[in-house]
C-alpha positions in Angstrom: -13.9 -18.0 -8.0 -10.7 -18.8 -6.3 -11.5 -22.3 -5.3 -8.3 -22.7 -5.3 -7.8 -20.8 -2.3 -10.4 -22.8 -0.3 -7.7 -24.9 1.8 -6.4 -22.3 2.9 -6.9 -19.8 5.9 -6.1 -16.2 4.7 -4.7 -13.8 7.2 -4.3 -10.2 5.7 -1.3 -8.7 8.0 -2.7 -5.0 7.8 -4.5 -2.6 10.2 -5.4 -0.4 7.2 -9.3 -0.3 6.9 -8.7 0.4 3.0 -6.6 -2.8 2.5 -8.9 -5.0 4.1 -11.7 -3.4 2.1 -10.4 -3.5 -1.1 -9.5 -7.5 -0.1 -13.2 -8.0 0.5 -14.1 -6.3 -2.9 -12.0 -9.6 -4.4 -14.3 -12.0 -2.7 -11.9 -13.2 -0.1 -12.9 -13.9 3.5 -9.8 -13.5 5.6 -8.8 -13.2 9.3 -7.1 -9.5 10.3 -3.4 -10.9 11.9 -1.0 -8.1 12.5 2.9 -7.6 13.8 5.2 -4.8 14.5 7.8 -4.7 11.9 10.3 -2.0 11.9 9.7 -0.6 8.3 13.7 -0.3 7.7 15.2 -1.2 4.6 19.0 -1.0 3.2 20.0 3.1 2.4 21.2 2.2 -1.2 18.1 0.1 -1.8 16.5 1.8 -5.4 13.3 3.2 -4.5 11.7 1.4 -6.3 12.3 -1.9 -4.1 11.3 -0.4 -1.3 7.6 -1.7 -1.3 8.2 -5.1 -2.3 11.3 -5.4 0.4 8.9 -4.5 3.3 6.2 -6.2 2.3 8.5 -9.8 2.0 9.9 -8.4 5.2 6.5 -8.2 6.9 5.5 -11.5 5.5 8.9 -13.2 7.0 7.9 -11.9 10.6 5.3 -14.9 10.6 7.5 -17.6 11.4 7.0 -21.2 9.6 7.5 -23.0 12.7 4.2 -20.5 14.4 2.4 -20.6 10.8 0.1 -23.6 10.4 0.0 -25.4 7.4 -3.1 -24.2 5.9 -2.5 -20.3 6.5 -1.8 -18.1 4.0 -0.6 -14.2 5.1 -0.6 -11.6 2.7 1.3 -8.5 3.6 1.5 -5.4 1.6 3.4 -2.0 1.5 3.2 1.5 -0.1 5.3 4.4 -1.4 4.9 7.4 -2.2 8.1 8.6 -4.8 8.4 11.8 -5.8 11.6 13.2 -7.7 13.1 9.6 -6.2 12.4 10.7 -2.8 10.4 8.3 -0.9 7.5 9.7 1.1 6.2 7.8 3.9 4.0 8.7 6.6 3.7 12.0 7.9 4.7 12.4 11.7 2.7 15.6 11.7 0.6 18.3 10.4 3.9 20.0 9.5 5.6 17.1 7.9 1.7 16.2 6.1 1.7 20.4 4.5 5.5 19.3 3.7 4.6 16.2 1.4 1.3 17.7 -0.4 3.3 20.7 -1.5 6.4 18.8 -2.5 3.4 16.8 -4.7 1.6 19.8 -5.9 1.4 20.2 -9.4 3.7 17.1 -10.4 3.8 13.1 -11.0 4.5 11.3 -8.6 5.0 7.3 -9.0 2.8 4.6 -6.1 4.8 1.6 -5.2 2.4 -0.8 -3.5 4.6 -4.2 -3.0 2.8 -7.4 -2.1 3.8 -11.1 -0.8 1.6 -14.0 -0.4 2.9 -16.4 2.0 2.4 -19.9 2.7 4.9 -22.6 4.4 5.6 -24.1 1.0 5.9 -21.1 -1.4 6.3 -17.2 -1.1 5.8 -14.7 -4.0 6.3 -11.2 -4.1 5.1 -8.7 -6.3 4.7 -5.1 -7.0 2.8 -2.7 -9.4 3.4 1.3 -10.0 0.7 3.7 -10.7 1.6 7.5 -12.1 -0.6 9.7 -10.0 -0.6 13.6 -11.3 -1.3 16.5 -9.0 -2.5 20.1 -10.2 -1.2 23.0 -8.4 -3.0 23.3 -5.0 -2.9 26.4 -2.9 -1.8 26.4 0.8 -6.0 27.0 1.7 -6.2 23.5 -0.3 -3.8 21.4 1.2 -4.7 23.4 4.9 -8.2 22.0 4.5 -7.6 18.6 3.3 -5.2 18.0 6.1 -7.6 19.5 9.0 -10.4 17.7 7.2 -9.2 14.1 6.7 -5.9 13.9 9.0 -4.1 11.7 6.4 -1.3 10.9 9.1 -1.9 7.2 8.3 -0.8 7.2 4.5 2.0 7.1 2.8 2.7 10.8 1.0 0.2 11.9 3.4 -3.2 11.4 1.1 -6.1 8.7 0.3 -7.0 9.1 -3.9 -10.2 8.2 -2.5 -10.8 11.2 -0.2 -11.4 15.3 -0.8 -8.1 15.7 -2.9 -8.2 12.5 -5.2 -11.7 14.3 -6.2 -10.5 17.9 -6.5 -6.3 17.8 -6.5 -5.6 14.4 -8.8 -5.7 14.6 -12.6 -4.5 11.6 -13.7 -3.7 8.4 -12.6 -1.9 6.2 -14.9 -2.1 2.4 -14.0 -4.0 0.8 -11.1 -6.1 3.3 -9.1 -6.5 0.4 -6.4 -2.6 0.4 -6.1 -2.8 4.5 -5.2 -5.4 2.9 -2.3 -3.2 0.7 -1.0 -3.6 -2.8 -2.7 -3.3 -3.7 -6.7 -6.6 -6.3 -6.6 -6.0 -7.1 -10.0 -2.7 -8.3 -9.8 -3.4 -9.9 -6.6 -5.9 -11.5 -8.0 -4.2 -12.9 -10.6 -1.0 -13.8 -8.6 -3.7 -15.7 -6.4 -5.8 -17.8 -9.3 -2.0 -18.9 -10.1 -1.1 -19.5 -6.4 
């Protein structure tokens, strides 16, 4: 599968442990290549565009003139939007109680944008997932955050830990997107690449 891909050398441009994972669950073998970016974006940007912006913006970091000619850098982003407020990560236990109750017991939208990245072409994609919530109490969200200190995620929880199990209802759409990378659309995107 994806011979197409064989010329290449794959960088994924992400410290996140579930990213890489769920790249491996593809069948990719890849190289772990990571800059700072500030993750700033334009105030009157739509929500939305968020995810695809900063993922296109951490792709841009790797320079043509530094990239060789055979790389290929994927870079990805999530959100977390709730009543069109973005939630990123939290800064603290405060800020994490914060975001779990403002997602308690409603739907909240996962924008996961994603840019492949070659010296010859660049494409940029993203994919939303509905994710509902039931009503947790303050013992809930306490324990999940002193359990699982989801300081690195965006919205301040992994679908794939203690709450997805016993706080998430629904999700409508990709539940790889709520982990942090759509495979199937990357896939997809990369057969065509």
């Amino acid at each position: 599968m994806l011979d197409n891909l064989k010329k290449y050398n794959i960088v994924l441009a992400s410290k996140s442990p579930r990213r890489q994972e769920l790249l491996k669950g593809i069948g990719i073998d890849f190289t772990i290549l990571t800059k700072e970016v500030e993750e700033s974006y334009p105030s009157r940007l739509p929500s939305i565009d968020v995810a695809p912006f900063l993922s296109l913006k951490k792709a841009k970091a790797f320079e043509d003139s530094e990239l060789p000619d055979n790389y290929m850098v994927i870079t990805a982003d999530t959100v977390v939007i709730v009543e069109n407020e973005i939630l990123g990560k939290p800064k603290d236990r405060a800020d994490a109680v914060r975001m779990i109750n403002e997602l308690s017991g409603k739907v909240h939208k996962v924008v996961t944008g994603v840019t492949v990245h070659t010296k010859e072409k660049t494409k940029t994609f993203s994919v939303i997932s509905k994710v509902t919530f039931e009503m947790l109490d303050n013992q809930e969200i306490e324990y999940y955050i002193d359990n699982y200190k989801p300081y690195d995620k965006a919205g301040a929880y992994g679908v794939q830990e203690w709450i997805g199990y016993c706080g998430v209802s629904n999700v409508e759409g990709s539940y790889f997107n709520v982990m942090g990378l759509p495979t199937q659309k990357l896939y997809k995107v990369l057969k065509e690449f």
